[in-house]
C-alpha positions in Angstrom: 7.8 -36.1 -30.4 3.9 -35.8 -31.7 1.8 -37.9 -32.9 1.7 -41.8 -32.9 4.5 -43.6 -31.0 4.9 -47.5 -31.6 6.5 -50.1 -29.7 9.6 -49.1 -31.7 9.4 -46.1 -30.7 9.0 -46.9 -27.3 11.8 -48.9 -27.0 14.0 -46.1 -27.9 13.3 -44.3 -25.3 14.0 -47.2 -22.6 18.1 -47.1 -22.7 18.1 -45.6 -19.3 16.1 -47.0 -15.8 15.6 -46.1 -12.4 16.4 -48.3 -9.6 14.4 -49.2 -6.6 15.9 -50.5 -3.4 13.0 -51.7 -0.5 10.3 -48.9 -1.2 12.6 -46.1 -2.5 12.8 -45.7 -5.8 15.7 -42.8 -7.8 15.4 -41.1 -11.2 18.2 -38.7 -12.7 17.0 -36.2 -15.5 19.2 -34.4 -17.5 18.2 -31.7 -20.2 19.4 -29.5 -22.3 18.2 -25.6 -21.5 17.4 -23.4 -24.8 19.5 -21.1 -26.1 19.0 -17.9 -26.1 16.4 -15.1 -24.6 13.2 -16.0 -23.3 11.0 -14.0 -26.0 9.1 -10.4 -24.7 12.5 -10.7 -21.8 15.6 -9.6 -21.7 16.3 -12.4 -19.9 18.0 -15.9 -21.1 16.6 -19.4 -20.9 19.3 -20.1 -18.8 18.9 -17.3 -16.1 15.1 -17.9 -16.1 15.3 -21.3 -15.0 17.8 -20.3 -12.6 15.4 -17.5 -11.1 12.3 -20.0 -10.7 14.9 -22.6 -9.0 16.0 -20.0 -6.7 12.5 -18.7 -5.5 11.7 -22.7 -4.3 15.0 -22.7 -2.6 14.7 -19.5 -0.7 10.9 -20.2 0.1 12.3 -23.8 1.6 15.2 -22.4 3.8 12.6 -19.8 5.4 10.6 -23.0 6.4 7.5 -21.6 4.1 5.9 -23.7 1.8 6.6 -24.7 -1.4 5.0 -26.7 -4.4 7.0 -30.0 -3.9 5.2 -29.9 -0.8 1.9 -31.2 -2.5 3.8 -34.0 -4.2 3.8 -36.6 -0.3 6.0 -39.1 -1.5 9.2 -37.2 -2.0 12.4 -38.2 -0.2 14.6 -35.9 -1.4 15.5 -33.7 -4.2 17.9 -31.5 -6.2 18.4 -29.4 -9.1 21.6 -28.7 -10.9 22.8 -26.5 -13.6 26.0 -27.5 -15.4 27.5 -24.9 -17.5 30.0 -25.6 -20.7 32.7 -24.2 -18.4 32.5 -27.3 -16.3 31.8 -30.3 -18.0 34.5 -28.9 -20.6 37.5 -29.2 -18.4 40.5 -30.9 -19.8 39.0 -31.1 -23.5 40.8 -30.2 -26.5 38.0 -28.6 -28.7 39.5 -26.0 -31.2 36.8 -23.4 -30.6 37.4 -23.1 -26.9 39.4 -20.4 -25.4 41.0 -21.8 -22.0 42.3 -19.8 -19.2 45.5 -19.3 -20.0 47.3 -19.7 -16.3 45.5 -23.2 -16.5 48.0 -24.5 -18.8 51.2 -25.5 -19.0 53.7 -24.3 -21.6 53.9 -28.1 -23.0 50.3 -27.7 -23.3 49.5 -29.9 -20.2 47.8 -29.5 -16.9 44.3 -28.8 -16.3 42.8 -26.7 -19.0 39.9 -24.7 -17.7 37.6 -23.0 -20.5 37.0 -19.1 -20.6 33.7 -18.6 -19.8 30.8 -18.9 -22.3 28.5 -16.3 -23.7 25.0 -17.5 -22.4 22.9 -15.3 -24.6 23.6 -17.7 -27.9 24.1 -15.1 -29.8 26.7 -15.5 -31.5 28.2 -12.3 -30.7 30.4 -12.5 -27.8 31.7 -8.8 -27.0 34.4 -10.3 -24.7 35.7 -13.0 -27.9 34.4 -15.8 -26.0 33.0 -19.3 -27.2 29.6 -19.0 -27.5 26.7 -21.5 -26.9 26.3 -21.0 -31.0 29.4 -23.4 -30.9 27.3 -26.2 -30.0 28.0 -26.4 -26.5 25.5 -25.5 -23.7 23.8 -25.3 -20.1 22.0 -28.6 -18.8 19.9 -28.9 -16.1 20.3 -32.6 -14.1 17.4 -33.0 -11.7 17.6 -36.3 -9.3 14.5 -37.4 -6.6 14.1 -40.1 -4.4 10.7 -41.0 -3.9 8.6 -43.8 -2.4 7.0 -46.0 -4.9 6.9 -46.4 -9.0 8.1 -44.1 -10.9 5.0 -43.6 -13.8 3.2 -43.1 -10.6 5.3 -40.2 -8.6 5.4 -38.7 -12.5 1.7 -38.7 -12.7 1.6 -37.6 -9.3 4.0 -34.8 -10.5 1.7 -33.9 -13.7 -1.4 -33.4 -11.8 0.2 -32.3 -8.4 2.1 -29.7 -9.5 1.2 -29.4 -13.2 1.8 -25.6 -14.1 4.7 -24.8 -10.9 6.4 -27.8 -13.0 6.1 -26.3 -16.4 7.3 -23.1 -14.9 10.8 -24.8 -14.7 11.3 -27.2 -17.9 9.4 -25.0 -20.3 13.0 -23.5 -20.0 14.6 -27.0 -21.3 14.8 -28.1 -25.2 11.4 -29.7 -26.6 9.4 -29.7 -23.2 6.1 -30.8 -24.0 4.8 -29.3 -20.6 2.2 -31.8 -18.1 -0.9 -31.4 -19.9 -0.5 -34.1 -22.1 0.8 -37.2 -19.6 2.0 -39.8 -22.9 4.3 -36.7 -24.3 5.2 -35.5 -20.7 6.4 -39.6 -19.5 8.2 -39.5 -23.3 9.9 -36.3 -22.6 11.6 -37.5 -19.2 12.3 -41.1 -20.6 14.0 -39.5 -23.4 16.4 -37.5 -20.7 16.3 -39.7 -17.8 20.2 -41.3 -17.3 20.8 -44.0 -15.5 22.2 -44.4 -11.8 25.1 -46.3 -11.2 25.1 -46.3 -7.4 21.7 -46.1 -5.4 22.3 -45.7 -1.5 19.2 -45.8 0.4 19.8 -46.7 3.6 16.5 -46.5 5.1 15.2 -48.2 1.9 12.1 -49.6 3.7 10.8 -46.4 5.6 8.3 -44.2 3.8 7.9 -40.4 3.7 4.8 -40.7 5.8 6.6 -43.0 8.0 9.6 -40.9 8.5 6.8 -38.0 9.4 5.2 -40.6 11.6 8.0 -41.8 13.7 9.3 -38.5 14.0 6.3 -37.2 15.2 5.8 -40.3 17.7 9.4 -39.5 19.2 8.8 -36.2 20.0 5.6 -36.7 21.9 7.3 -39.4 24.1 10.0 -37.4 25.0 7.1 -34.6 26.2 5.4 -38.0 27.8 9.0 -38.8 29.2 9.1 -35.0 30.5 6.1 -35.1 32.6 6.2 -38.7 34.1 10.2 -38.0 34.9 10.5 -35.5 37.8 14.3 -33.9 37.6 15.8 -35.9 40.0 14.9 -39.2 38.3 11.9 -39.7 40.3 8.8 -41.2 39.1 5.2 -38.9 39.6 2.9 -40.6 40.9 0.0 -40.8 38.1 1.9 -42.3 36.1 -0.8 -44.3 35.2 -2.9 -41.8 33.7 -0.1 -39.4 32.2 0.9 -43.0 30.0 -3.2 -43.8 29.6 -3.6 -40.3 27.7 -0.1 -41.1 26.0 -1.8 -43.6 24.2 -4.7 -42.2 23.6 -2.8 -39.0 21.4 -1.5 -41.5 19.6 -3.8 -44.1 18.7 -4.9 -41.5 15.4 -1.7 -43.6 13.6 -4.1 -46.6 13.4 -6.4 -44.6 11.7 -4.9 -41.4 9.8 -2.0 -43.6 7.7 -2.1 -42.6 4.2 -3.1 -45.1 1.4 -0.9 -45.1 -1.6 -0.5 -41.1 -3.0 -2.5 -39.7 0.1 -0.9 -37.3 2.9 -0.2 -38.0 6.5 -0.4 -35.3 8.6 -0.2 -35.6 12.9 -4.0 -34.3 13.5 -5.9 -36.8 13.3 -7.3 -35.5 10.4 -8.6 -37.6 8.0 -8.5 -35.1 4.9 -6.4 -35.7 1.8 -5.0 -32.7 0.4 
């Protein structure tokens, strides 16, 4: 994928597109990981890219923070590795060793494939297929995010940068961030396209999500203090509502332009 691209080129790579419903906008990516031990390891491609996945995840479900934090626009998103042994099911490929109890004795049912030797060897001490058979791992990464997509992927490139690399270096031909042309070519070349887009929220932002979210929980502390238990109504009402307002009058002027971070301070830094 170096040097010149033309428009021909170009146009290759545009067989799959994202789809964009109100101000949400989905991308699906799926790549091929190398076969394989990382070099200097003992470790696969494969199980590399699954360690560097893990660490994010763990990091996110103990509430501490994590690189995709930088990047301000993300809805959601999810990493998957598919292994031979799954997207194989109920083919008929000669060099595929099934589980046997999977099978029926006219050679019917669901045929399940033995699994694979990741290290690509070749050599499988167990006689089992081996990636060397042609087949192999992919990784399918989808996002929702607010906005276009060359912008969240420039966003990515210089948001994330090197935490990025640290997972696709893993994948075939990976060009890494540096270079933004070969890095946009690279995802184009993977990117598949999306069916079904559900977004039903399609016209509420990340940073209004945060917003609103933050808004309802201080009126239901506002709600607490003007409401006594009994249903009775204090009598400074007046002034409990007066400084309500006042907490939150930083929305007029802490909302993020386009790429920028809100955060519930008041502050007006970008980070």
């Amino acid at each position: 994928m170096d040097g010149a691209w033309g428009d021909a080129e170009r146009k290759k790579l545009n067989w799959a597109g994202s789809k964009t419903v109100g101000r949400i906008t989905e991308i699906a990516v799926m790549a091929p990981v190398k076969l394989g031990c990382v070099p200097g390891e003992r470790r696969t491609y494969e199980e590399r890219i699954r360690d560097a996945i893990a660490n994010i995840n763990t990091r996110h479900a103990q509430g501490l923070p994590t690189e995709l934090g930088a990047v301000p626009t993300i809805h959601f998103g999810r990493i998957m590795l598919i292994r031979p042994e799954q997207y194989l099911v109920y083919s008929k490929a000669d060099c595929i060793q099934y589980v046997e109890e999977t099978i029926a004795q006219d050679g019917t049912g669901c045929p399940i494939p033995k699994p694979f030797d990741e290290y690509g060897d070749g050599m499988s001490p167990l006689n089992r297929p081996t990636p060397a058979d042609g087949f192999r791992t992919w990784v399918l990464t989808t996002v929702e995010f607010d906005g276009d997509l060359k912008v969240y992927f420039r966003d990515i490139a210089r948001l994330l940068g090197r935490a990025f690399d640290s997972i696709f270096e893993n994948c075939e031909d990976f060009p890494g961030t540096a270079s933004f042309e070969k890095f946009w070519q690279w995802i184009r070349r993977y990117q598949m396209t999306t069916q079904l887009f559900y977004a039903p929220y399609a016209d509420l932002t990340v940073a209004r999500l945060k917003q609103l979210e933050v808004f309802k929980s201080r009126f239901d502390a506002f709600v607490a203090r003007v409401r006594t238990p009994t249903g009775r109504r204090v009598e400074d009402m007046d002034e409990l509502f007066d400084a309500f307002l006042r907490e939150n009058q930083q929305y007029a002027r802490n909302f993020p332009t386009a790429g920028g971070l809100w955060t519930p301070d008041g502050c007006d830094e970008e980070a």
